[in-house]
C-alpha positions as CSV (number, residue, x, y, z in Angstrom):
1,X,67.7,4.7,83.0
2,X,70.5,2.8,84.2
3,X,71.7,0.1,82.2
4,X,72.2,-3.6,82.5
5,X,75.7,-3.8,84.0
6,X,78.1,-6.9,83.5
7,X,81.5,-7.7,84.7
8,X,83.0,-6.0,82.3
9,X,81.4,-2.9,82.8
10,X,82.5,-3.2,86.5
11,X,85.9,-3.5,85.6
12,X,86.0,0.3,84.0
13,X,83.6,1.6,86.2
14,X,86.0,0.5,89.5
15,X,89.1,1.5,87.6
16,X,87.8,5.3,87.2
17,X,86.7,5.5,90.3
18,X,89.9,4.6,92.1
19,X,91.8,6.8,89.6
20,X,89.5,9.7,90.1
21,X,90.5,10.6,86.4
22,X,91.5,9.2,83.7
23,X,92.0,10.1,79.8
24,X,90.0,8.2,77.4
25,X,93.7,6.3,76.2
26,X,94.3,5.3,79.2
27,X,91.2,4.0,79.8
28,X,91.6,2.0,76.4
29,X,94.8,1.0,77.4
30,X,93.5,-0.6,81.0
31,X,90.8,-2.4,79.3
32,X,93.3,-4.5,76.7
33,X,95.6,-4.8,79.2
34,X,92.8,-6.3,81.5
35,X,91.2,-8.3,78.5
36,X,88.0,-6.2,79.1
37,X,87.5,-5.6,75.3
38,X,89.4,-7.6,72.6
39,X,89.7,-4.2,70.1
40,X,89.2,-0.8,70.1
41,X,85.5,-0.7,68.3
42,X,84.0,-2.4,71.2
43,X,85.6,0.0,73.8
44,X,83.9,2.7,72.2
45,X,80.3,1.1,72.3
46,X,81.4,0.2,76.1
47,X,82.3,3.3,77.1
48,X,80.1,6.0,75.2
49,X,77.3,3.5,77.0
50,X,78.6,3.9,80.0
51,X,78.6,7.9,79.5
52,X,75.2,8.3,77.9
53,X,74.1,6.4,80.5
54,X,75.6,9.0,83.3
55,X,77.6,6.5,84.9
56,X,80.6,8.3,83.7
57,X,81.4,12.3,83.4
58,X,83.2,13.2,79.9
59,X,84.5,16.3,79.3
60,X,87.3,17.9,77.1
61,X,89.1,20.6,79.3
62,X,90.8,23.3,77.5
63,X,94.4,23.3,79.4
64,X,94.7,19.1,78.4
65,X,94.2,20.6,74.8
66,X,90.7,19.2,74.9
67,X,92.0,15.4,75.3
68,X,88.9,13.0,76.3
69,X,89.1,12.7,80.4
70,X,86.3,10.6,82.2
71,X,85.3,10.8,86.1
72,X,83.0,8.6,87.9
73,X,79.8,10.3,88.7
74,X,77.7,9.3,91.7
75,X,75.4,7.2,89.7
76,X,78.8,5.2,88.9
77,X,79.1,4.5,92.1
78,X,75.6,3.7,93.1
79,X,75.8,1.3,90.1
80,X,79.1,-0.2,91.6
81,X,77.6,-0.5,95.0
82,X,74.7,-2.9,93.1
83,X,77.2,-5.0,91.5
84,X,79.1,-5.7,95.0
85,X,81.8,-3.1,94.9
86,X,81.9,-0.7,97.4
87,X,84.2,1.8,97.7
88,X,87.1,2.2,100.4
89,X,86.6,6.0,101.0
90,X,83.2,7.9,100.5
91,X,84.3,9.3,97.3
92,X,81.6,10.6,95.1
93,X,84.2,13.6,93.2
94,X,87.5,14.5,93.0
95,X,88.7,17.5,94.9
96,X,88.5,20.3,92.4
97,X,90.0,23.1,94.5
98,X,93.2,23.3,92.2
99,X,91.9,21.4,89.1
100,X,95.1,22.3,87.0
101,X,97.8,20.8,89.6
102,X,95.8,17.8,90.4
103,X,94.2,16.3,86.8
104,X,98.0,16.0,85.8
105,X,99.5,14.8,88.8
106,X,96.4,11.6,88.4
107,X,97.6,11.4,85.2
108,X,100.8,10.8,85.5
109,X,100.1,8.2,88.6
110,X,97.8,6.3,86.2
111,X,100.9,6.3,83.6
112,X,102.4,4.4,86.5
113,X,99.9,2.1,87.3
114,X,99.7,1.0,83.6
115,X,103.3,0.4,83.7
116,X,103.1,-1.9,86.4
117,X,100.1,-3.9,84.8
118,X,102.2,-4.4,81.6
119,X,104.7,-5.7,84.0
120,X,103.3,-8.6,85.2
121,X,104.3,-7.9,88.9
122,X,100.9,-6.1,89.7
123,X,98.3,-7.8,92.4
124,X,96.8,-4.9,93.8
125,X,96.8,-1.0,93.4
126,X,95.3,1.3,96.2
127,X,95.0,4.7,95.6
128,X,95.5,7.6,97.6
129,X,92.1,7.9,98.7
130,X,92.0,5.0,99.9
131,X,94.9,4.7,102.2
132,X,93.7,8.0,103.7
133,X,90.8,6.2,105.1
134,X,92.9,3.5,106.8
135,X,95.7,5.9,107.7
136,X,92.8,7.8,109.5
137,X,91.9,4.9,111.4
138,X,94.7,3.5,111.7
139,X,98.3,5.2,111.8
140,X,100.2,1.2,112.3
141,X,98.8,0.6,108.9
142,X,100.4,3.1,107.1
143,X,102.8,5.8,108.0
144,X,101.6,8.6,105.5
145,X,99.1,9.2,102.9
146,X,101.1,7.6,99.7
147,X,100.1,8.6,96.6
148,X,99.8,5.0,96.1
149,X,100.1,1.6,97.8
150,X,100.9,-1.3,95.3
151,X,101.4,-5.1,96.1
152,X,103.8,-6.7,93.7
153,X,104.6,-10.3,93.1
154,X,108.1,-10.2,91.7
155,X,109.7,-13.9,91.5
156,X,107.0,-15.6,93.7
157,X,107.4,-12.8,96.0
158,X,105.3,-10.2,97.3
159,X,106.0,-7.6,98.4
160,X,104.1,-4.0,99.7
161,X,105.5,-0.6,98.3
162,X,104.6,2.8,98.3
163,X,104.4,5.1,95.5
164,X,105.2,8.5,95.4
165,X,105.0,10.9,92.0
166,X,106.9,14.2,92.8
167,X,106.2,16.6,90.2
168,X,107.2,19.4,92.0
169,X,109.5,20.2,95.2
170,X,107.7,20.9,98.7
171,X,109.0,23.1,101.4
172,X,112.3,22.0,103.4
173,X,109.8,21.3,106.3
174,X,107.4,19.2,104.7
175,X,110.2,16.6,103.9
176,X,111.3,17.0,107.4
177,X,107.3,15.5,108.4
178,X,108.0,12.7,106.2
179,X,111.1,11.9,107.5
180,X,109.7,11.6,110.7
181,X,106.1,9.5,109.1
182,X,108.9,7.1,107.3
183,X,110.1,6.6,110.8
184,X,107.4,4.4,111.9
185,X,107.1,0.8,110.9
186,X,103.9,-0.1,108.6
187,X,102.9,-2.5,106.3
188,X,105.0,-1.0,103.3
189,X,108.5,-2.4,102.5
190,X,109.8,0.1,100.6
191,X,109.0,4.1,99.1
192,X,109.8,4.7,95.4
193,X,109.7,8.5,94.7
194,X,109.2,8.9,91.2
195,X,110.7,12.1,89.7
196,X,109.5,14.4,86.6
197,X,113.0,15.6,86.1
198,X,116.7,15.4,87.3
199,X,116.5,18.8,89.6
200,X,113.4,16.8,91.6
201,X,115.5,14.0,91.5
202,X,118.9,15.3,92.8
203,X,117.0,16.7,95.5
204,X,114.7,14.1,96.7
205,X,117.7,11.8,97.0
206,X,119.7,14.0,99.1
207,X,116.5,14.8,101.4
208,X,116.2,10.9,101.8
209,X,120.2,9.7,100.7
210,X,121.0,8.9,104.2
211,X,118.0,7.6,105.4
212,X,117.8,4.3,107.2
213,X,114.4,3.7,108.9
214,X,112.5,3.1,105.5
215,X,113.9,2.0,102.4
216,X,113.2,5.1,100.0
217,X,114.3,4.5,96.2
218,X,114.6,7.1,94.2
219,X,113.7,7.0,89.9
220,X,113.3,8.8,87.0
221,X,109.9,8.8,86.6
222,X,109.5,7.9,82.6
223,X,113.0,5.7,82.5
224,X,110.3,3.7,85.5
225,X,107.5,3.6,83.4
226,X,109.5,2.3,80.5
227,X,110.8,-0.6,82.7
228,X,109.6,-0.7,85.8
229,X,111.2,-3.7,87.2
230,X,114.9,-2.6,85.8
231,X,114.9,0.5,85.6
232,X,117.8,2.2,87.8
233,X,116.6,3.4,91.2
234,X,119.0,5.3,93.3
235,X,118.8,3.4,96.9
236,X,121.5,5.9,99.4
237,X,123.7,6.7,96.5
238,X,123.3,2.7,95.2
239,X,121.8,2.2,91.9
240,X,120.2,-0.5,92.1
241,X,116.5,-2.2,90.7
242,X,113.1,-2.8,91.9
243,X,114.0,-6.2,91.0
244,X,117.3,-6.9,92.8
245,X,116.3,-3.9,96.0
246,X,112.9,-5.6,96.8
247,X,114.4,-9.0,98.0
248,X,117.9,-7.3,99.2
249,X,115.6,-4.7,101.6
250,X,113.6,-7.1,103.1
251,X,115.7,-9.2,104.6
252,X,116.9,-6.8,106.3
253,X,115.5,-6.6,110.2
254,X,111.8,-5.3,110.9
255,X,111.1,-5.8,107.4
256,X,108.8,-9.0,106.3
């Protein structure tokens, strides 16, 4: 039997489902940040009730070293559907197909969506799953599938910018389709490829060092997540901030 929902319950039930997975720390983490619960003690009653209730999926998988992760089942979003919130995309599960490469790569893009929560600077967060949907029907919204759009108010600003989390190197040609994607204008005003390690990070910059059409910065992923808004971003050989590139790159023609 379903439970009696409130807006709190909401909040975690939306935030798993747009993260398609999430640890039970991060989950913690999202709901102080988000004043959800005041302490830890009532997160567990919140969150165990949410599972028991089988609103939630738990499990413990072996190659995270059994660490808590949580996925929204399709009672979640039934129950999310109830309370007013329906889903861009018709997501019901994550794509399991290669479990191992994708649990960490949502991991890590949570990580990054904390980070900017602790900022301060983040309004809005969609996630890939959704942007596939409106890149589907239509291409003037977005240019690619990001593995993230975020809108940030920095300084009274806002601005639109795409996240990327490269964990690993694609194939020359691959890079050569996003060029060509970057090429065309969209709502985003700027890429940040976020990079697990300097070899990823040497390269990505010198597949996108020279590129003009979009403005693609390029960060060490954990030196971002410590401080997002100043942390060093390589913008065509400039180091440079999110802080001081976001109002620089959009004055610049065809952007905002």
């Amino acid at each position: 039997m379903t439970p009696k929902l409130n807006g709190h319950d909401r909040e975690l039930l939306e935030f798993v489902a747009n993260a398609q997975r999430v640890t039970h720390r991060q989950l913690l983490e999202v709901a102080l940040i988000k004043k959800v619960e005041k302490d830890r003690k009532t997160f567990e009653w919140r969150v165990a009730r949410l599972a028991e209730s089988g609103l939630l999926k738990k499990e413990r998988p072996e190659f995270l070293n059994r660490t808590i992760l949580y996925t929204i089942t399709r009672m979640g979003i039934l129950a999310l559907e109830n309370l007013g919130v329906h889903m861009l995309s018709l997501y019901v599960a994550p794509d399991e197909s290669n479990v191992k490469h994708q649990i960490p790569h949502s991991l890590e893009l949570n990580r990054i969506n904390i980070a900017l929560m602790k900022s301060g600077a983040l309004f809005a967060w969609t996630p890939a799953h959704a942007v596939r949907v409106l890149y589907r029907f239509d291409k003037s919204s977005y240019a690619k599938v990001y593995d993230a759009v975020t809108t940030l108010v920095i300084d009274n600003e806002v601005y639109t910018v795409g996240v990327e989390y490269e964990r690993s190197l694609k194939p020359a040609e691959k890079y050569v389709k996003i060029l060509s994607q970057l090429s065309n204008r969209d709502q985003v005003d700027a890429v940040v490829y976020l990079c697990p390690n300097h070899m990823v990070l040497r390269s990505i910059r010198q597949v996108f060092g020279s590129f003009v059409k979009k403005p693609v910065l390029v960060a060490d992923h954990e030196r971002f997540i410590t401080d997002v808004l100043d942390a060093p971003l390589d913008w065509c050989y400039r180091e440079t901030t999110l802080r001081l590139a976001l109002p620089q790159l959009c004055q610049r023609n065809g952007y905002k």
